[in-house]
TORLUMDREN-32325 format. One record per residue: residue number from 0; x, y, z of N, C-alpha, C in turn. Coordinates in nm, 2 decimals, padded with zeros to 4 digits. Each point is the difference from the previous one (the first is absolute). Last residue first. Layout:
TORLUMDREN-32325
ATOM pos     nx     ny     nz    cax    cay    caz     cx     cy     cz
ATOM NUM      X      Y      Z      X      Y      Z      X      Y      Z
...
end
This chain:
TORLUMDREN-32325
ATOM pos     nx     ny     nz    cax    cay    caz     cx     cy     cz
ATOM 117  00.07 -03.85  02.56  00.00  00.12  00.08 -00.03 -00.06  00.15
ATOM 116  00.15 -00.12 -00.59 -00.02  00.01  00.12  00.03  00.08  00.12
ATOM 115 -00.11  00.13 -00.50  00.07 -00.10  00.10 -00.05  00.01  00.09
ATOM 114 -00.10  00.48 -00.17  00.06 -00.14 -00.07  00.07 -00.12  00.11
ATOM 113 -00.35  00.49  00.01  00.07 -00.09  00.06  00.05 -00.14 -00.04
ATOM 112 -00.28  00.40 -00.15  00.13  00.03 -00.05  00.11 -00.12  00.05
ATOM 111 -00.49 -00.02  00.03  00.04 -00.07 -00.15  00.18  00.04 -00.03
ATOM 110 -00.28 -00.12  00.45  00.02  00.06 -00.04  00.06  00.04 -00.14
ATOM 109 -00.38 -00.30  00.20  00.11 -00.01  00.01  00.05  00.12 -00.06
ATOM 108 -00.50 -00.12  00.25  00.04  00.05 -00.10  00.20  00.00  00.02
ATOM 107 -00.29 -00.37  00.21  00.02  00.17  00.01  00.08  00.01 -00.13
ATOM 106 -00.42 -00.36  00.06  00.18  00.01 -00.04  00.03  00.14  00.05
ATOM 105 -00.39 -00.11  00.16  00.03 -00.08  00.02  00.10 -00.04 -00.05
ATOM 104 -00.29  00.33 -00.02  00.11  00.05  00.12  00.04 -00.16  00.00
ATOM 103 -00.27  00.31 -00.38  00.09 -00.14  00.01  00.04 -00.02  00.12
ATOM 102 -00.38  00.30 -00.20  00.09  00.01  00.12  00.07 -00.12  00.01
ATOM 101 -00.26  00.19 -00.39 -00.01 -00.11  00.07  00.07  00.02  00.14
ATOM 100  00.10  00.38 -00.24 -00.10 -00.02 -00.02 -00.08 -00.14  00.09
ATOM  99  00.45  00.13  00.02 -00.05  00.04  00.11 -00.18  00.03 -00.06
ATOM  98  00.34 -00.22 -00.28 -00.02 -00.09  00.15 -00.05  00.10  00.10
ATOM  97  00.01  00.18 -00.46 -00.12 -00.14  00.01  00.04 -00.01  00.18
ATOM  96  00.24  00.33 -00.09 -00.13  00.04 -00.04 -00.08 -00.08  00.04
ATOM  95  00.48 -00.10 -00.08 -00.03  00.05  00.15 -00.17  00.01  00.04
ATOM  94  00.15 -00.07 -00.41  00.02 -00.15  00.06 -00.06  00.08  00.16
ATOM  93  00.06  00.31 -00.32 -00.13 -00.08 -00.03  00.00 -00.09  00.10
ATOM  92  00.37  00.22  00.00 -00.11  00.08  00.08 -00.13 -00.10 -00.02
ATOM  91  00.41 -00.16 -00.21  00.00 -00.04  00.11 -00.15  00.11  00.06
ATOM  90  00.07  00.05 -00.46  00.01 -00.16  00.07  00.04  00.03  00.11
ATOM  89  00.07  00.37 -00.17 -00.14  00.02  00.03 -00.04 -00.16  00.03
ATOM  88  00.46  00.06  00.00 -00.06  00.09  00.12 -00.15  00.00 -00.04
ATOM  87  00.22 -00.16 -00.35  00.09 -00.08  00.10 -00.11  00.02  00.19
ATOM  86  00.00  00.23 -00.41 -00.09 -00.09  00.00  00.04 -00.10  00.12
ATOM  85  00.27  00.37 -00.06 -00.13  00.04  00.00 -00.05 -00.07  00.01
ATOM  84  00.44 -00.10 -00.05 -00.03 -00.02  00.09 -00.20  00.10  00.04
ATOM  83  00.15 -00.15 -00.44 -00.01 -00.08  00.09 -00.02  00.04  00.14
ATOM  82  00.07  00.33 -00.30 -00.12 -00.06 -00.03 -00.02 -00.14  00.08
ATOM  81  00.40  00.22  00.01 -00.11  00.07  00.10 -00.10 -00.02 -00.02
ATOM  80  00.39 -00.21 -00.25 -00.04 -00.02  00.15 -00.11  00.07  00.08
ATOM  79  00.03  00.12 -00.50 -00.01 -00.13  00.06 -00.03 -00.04  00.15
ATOM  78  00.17  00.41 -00.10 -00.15 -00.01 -00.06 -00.04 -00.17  00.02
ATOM  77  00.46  00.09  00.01 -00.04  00.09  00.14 -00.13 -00.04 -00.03
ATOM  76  00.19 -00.13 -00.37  00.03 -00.09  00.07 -00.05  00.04  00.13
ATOM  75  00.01  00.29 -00.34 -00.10 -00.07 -00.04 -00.01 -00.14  00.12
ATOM  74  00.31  00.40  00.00 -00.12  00.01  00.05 -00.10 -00.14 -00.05
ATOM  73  00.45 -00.05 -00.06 -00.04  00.00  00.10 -00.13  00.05  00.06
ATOM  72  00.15 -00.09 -00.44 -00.06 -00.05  00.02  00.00 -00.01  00.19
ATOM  71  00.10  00.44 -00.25 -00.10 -00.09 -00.05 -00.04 -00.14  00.04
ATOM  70  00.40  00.22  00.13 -00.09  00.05  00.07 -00.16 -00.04 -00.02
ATOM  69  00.37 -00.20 -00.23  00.04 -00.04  00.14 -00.12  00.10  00.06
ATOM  68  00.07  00.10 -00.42 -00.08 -00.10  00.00  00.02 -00.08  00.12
ATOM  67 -00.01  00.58 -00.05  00.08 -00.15 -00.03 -00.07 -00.10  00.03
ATOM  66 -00.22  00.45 -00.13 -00.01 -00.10  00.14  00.11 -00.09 -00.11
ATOM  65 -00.03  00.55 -00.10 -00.02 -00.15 -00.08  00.02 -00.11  00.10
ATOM  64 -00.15  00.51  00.10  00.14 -00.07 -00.01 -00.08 -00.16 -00.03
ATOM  63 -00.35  00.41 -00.17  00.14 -00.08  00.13  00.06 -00.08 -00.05
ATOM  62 -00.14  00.30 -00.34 -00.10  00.04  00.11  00.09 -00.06  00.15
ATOM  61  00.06 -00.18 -00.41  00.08  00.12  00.03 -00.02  00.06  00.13
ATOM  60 -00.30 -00.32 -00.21  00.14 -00.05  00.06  00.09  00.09  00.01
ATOM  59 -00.42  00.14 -00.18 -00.01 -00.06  00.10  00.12 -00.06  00.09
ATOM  58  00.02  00.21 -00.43  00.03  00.04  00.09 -00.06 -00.01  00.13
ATOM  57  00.01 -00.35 -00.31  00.14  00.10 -00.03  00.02  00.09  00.17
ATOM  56 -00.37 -00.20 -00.17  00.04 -00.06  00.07  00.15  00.06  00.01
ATOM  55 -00.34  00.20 -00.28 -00.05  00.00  00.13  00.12 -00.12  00.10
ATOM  54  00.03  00.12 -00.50  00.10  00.12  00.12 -00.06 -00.10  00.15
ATOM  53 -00.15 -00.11 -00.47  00.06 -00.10  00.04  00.08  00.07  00.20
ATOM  52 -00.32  00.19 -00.42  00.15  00.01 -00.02  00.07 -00.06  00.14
ATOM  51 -00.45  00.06  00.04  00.01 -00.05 -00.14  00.17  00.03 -00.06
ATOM  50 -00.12  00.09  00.46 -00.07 -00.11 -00.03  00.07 -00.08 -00.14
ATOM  49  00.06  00.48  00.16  00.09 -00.09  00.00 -00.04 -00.11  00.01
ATOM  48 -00.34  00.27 -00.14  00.14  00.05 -00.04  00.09 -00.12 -00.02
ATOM  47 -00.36  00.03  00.29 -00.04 -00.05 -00.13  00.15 -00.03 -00.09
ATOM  46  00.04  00.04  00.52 -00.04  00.10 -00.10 -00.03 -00.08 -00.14
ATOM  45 -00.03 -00.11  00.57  00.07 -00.07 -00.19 -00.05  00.09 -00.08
ATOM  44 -00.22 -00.10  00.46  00.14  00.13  00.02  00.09  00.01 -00.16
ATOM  43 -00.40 -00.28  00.16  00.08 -00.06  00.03  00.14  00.12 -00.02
ATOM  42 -00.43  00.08 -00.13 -00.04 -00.04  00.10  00.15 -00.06  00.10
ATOM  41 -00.01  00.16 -00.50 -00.02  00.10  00.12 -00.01 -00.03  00.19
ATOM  40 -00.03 -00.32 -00.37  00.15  00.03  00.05  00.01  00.12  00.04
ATOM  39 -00.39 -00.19 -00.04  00.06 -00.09  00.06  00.11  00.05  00.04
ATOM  38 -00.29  00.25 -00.31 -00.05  00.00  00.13  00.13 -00.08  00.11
ATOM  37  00.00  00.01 -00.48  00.11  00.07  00.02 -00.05  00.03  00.17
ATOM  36 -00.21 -00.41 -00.18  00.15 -00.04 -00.05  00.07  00.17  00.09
ATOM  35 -00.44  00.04 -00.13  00.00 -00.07  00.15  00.18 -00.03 -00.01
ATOM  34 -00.19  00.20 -00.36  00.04  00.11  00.11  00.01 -00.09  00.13
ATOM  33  00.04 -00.24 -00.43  00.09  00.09  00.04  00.01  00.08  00.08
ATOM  32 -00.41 -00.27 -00.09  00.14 -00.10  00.09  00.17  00.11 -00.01
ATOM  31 -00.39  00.20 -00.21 -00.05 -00.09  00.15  00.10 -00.05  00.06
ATOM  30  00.04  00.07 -00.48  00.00  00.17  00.11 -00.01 -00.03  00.17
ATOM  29 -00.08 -00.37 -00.32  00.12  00.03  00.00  00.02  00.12  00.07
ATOM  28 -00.44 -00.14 -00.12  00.06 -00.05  00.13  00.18  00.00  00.01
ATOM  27 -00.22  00.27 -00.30 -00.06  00.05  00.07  00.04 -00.13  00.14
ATOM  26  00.11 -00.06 -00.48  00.08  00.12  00.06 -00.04  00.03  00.16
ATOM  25 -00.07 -00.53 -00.12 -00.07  00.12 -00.08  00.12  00.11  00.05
ATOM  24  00.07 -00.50 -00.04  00.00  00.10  00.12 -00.04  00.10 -00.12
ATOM  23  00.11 -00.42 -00.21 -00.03 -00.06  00.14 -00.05  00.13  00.11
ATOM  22  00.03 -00.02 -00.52  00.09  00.05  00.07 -00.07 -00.04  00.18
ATOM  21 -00.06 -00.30 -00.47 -00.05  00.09  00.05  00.10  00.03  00.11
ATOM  20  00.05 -00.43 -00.18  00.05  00.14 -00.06 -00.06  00.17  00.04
ATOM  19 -00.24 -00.44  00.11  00.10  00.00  00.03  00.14  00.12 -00.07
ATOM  18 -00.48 -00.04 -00.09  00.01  00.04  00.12  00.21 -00.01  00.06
ATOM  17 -00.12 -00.15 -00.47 -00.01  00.14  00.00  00.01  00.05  00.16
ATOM  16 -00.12 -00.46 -00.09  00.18  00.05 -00.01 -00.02  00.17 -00.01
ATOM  15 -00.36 -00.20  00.12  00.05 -00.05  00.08  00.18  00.02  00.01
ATOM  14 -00.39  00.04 -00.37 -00.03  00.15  00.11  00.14 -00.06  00.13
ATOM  13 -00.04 -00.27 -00.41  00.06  00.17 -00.02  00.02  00.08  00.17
ATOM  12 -00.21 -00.45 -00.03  00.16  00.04  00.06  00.06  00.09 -00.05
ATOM  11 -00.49 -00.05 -00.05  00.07  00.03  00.17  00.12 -00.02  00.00
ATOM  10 -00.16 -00.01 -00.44 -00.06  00.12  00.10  00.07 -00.01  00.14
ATOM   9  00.02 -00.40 -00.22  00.04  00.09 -00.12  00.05  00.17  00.11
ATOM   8 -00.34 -00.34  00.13  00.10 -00.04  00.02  00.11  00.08  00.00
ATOM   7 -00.41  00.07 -00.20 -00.04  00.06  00.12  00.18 -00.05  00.11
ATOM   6 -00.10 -00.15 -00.50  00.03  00.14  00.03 -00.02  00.08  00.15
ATOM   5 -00.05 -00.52 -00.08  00.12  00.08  00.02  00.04  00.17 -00.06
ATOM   4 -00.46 -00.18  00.07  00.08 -00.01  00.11  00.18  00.02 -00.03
ATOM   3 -00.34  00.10 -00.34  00.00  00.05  00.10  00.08 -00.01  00.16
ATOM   2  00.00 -00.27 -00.35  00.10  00.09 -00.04 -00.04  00.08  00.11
ATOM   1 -00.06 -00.52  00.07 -00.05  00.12 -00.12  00.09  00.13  00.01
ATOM   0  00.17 -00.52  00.07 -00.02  00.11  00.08 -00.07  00.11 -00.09
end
C-alpha cells in the first residue's frame, strides 16, 4: 500500500471518530426546540413550571374525581358496542344503497332486526 493512500485512510478515520464525539446540536438549534417544547405546553394549558417538577399530572388529577376501575372499563366497553352497532348500521345502509342501486326486486330486501322464523 503506498503511503499516500494510507495517509488519506489515516485522515478519514481521524475525521470519522472526531465527527462522532462532536456535540450532535449547536446552541442555536437547542433554543429552537426549547421555544417550540415551551409553545406546546402553553398550547396545552401546562405551565413550564409545573412541567419540569413533575406537578402537571398531580394537579391534573386533582382537578376531577378519580374514575373507578368499574367506571373505567365500563366506558371502554359502552365505546365498544357503539362502534359495532355504528358499523353495524353503516353495513346495512350500503347494503340498502347497492339493492336500490341495481334494483334487486327479485330477493326482497329481509329485515335485519327480524330473527328466525317468520
Amino acid at each position: 500500500m503506498k503511503s499516500t493512500t494510507r495517509l488519506g485512510l489515516v485522515a478519514a478515520a481521524l475525521a470519522a471518530a472526531g465527527t462522532t464525539f462532536a456535540a450532535p446540536f449547536d446552541s442555536a438549534d437547542q433554543a429552537r426546540r426549547e421555544q417550540n417544547r415551551e409553545e406546546v405546553l402553553a398550547k396545552h394549558g401546562v405551565s413550564p413550571a409545573s412541567y419540569r417538577s413533575g406537578d402537571y399530572r398531580a394537579a391534573e388529577e386533582s382537578s376531577s374525581a378519580k374514575a373507578s376501575v368499574r367506571e373505567t372499563t365500563h366506558h371502554a366497553a359502552q365505546a365498544t358496542r357503539n362502534f359495532g352497532h355504528r358499523t353495524a348500521d353503516k353495513m346495512r345502509d350500503f347494503g340498502a344503497r347497492q339493492d336500490a342501486k341495481f334494483d334487486h326486486k327479485a330477493t326482497p330486501q329481509k329485515d335485519p332486526y327480524k330473527h328466525g322464523p317468520q
